[in-house]
C-alpha positions as a printed NumPy array, in Angstrom:
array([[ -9.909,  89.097, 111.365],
       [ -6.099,  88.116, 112.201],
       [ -6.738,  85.181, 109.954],
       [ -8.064,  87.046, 107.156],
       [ -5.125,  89.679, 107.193],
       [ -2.348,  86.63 , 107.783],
       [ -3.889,  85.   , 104.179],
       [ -3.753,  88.364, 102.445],
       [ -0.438,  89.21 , 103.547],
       [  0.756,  85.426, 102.588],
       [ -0.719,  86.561,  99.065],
       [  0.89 ,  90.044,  98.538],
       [  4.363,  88.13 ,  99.675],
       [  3.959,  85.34 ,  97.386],
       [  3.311,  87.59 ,  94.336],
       [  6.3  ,  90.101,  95.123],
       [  8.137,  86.558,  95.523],
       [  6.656,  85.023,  92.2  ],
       [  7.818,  88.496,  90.08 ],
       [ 11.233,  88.694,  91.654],
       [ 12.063,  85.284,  90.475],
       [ 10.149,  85.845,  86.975],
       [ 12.537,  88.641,  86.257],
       [ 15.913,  86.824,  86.241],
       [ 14.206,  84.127,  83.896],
       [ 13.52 ,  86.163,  81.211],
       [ 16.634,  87.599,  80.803],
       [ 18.047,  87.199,  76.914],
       [ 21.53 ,  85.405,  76.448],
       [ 24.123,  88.017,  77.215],
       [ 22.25 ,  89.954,  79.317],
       [ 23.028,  90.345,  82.987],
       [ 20.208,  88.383,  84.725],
       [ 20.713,  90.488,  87.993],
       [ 19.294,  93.639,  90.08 ],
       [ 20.208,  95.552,  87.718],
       [ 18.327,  94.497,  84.877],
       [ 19.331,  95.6  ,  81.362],
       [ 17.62 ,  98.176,  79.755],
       [ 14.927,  96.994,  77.158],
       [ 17.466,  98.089,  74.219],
       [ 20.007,  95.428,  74.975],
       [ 17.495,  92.65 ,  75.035],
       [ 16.112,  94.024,  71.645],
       [ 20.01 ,  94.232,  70.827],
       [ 20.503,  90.332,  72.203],
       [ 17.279,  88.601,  70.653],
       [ 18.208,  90.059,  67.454],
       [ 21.907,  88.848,  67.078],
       [ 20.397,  85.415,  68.418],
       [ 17.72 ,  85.13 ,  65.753],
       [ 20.28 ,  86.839,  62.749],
       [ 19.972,  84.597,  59.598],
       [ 23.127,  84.412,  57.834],
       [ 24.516,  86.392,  54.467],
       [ 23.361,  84.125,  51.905],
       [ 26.436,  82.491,  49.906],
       [ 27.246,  83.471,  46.65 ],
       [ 26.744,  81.188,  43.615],
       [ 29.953,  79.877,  42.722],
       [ 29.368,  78.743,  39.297],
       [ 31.255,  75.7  ,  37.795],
       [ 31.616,  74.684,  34.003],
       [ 30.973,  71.505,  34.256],
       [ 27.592,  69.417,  33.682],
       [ 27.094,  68.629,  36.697],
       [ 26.74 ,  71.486,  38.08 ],
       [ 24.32 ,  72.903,  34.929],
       [ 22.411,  69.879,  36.008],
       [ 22.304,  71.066,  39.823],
       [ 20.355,  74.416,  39.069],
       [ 17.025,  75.035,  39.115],
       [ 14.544,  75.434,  36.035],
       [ 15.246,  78.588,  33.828],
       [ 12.543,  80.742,  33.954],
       [ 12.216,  83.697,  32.506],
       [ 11.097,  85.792,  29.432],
       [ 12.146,  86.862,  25.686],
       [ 15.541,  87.504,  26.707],
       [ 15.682,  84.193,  27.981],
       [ 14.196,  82.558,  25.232],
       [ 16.552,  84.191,  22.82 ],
       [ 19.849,  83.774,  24.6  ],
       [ 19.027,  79.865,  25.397],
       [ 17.72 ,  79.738,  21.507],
       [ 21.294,  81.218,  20.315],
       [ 22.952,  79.205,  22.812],
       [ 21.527,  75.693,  21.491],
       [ 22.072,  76.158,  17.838],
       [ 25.333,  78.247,  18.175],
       [ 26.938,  76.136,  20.748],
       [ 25.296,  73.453,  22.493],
       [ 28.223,  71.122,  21.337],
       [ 30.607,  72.856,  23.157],
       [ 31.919,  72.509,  27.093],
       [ 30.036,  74.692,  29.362],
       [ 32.818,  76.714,  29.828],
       [ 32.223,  77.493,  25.875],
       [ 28.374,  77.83 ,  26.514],
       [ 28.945,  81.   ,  28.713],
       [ 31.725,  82.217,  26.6  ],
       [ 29.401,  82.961,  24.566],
       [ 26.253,  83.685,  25.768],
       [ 28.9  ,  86.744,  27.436],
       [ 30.002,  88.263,  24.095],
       [ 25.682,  88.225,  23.21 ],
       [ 25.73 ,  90.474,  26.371],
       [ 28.572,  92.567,  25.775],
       [ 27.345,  93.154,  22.405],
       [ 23.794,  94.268,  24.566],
       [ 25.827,  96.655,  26.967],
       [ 27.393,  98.39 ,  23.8  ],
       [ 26.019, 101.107,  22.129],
       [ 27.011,  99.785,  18.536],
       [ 24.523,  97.046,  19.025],
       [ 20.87 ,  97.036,  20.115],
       [ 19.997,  97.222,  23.722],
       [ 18.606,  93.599,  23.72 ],
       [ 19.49 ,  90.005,  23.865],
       [ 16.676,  89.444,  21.15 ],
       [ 17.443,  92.6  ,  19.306],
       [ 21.681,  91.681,  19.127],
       [ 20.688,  87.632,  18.305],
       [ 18.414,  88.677,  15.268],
       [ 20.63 ,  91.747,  14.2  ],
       [ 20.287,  91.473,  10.306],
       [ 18.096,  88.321,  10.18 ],
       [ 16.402,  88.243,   6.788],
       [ 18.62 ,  90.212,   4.798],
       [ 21.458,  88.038,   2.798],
       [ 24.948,  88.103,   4.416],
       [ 23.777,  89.922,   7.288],
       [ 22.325,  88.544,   9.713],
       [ 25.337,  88.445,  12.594],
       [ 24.057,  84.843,  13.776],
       [ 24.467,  82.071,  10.647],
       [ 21.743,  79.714,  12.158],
       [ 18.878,  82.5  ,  11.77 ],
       [ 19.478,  83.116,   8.074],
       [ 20.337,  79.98 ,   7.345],
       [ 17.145,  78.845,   5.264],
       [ 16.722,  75.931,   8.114],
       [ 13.861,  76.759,  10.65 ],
       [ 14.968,  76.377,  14.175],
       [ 13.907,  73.641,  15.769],
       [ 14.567,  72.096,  19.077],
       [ 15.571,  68.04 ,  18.365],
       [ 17.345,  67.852,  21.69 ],
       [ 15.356,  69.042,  25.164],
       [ 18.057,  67.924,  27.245],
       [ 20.998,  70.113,  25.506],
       [ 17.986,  73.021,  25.054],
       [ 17.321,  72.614,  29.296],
       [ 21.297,  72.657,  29.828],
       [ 21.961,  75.547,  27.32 ],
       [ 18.785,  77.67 ,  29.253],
       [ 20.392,  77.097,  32.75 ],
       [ 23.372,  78.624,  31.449],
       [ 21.495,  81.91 ,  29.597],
       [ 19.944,  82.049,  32.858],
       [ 23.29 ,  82.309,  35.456],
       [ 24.4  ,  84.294,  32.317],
       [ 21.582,  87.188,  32.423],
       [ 21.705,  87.035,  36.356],
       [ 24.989,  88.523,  35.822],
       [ 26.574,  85.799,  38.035],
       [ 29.083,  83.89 ,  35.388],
       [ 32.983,  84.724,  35.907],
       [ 34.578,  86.891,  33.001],
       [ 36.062,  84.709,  30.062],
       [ 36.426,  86.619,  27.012],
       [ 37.782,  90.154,  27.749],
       [ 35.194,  92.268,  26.619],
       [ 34.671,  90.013,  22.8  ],
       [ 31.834,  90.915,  20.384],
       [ 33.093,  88.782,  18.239],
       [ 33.868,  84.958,  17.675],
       [ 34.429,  82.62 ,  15.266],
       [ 34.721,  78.266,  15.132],
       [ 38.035,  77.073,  14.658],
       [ 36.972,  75.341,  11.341],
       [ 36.778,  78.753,   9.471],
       [ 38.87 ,  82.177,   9.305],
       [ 36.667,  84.984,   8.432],
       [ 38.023,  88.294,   7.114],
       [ 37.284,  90.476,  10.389],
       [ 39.453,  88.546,  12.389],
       [ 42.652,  89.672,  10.896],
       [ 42.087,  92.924,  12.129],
       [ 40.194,  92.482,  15.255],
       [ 41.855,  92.161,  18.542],
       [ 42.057,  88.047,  19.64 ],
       [ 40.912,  88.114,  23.18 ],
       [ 41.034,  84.198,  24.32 ],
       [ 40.128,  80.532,  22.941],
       [ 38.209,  78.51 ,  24.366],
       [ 36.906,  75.28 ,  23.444],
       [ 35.892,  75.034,  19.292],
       [ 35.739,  79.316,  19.483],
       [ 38.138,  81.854,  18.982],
       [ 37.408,  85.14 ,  20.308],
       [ 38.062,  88.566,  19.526],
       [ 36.699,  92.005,  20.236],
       [ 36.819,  95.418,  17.895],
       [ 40.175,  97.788,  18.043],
       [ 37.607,  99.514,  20.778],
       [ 36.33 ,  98.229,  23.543],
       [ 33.229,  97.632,  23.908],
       [ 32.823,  96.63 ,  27.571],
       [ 34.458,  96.95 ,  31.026],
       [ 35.74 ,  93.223,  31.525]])
């Protein structure tokens, strides 16, 4: 009988041992490991600034090839498809500084209520009807086709940064622009925001958007 009690009390001990020294271990970084354990909120508190993933980084776009080169695949839809369209046969010889100059002034035209609400709808604006179509290269009796996929997979990268609403402000809020090679009659009397690259740009005597 005496041995039978000695082995159960050796058991009881050894589990009262075996939890005292469990509960220390289990203890969270920055939580007090002693007798007076911390309360099940701070180790929720702990585990969850030790596991925290970090604020992504923002894009920090460059206008340079290399870095056009370095994003992913443009996907997307119509808008897309238009913007990168307008982009290749309006300016796919120009820096990439250039490129997003303006595939911005396609979008300010969108955010203004003088123009439709659309990428598509501002690019074909007037196609089909003689002297007013508001893009040359869709009335220009030459169907569009694509001779160059690399400049076409460059130009959609930047449509895409472009409608993500990530590209820096260049032109000042311009609807407007014009090559250097020609001097239309609108830009006498439209305000000249900036230059850059082969295109000068300008914007109405309103404004038509906030940057």
């Amino acid at each position: 009988m005496r041995g039978i009690c000695k082995t159960a009390f050796s058991f009881f001990l050894g589990l009262n041992i075996g939890f005292i020294a469990a509960g220390p271990g289990i203890s969270s970084p920055g939580v007090s490991g002693n007798s007076d354990a911390a309360s099940l909120q701070e180790v929720t508190e702990a585990r969850m600034r030790d596991t925290r993933l970090p604020a992504a980084t923002p894009v920090k776009v460059e206008f340079s090839r290399s870095w056009v080169d370095a994003q992913p695949e443009a996907v997307g839809g119509d808008e897309l498809g238009c913007l990168a369209e307008a982009l290749y046969f309006e300016a796919r010889g120009e820096t990439v500084k250039g490129q997003f100059a303006v595939a911005e002034v396609i979008l300010n035209r969108v955010k203004s209520e003088r123009f439709p609400s659309s990428a598509c709808g501002v690019i074909n604006q007037g196609t089909g009807k003689k002297y007013q179509c508001q893009f040359t290269y869709t009335c220009d009796g030459h169907k569009e086709v694509i001779r160059e996929p690399r400049a076409f997979e460059r130009v959609s990268k930047v449509a895409r940064v472009a409608l993500d609403g990530l590209a820096p402000k260049l032109t000042k809020g311009a609807t407007h622009y014009h090559t250097t090679a020609v001097s239309p009659r609108w830009s006498r009397v439209y305000t000249r925001t900036t230059a850059i690259g082969d295109h000068i740009f300008y914007r109405h005597t309103w404004q038509t958007a906030s940057n």
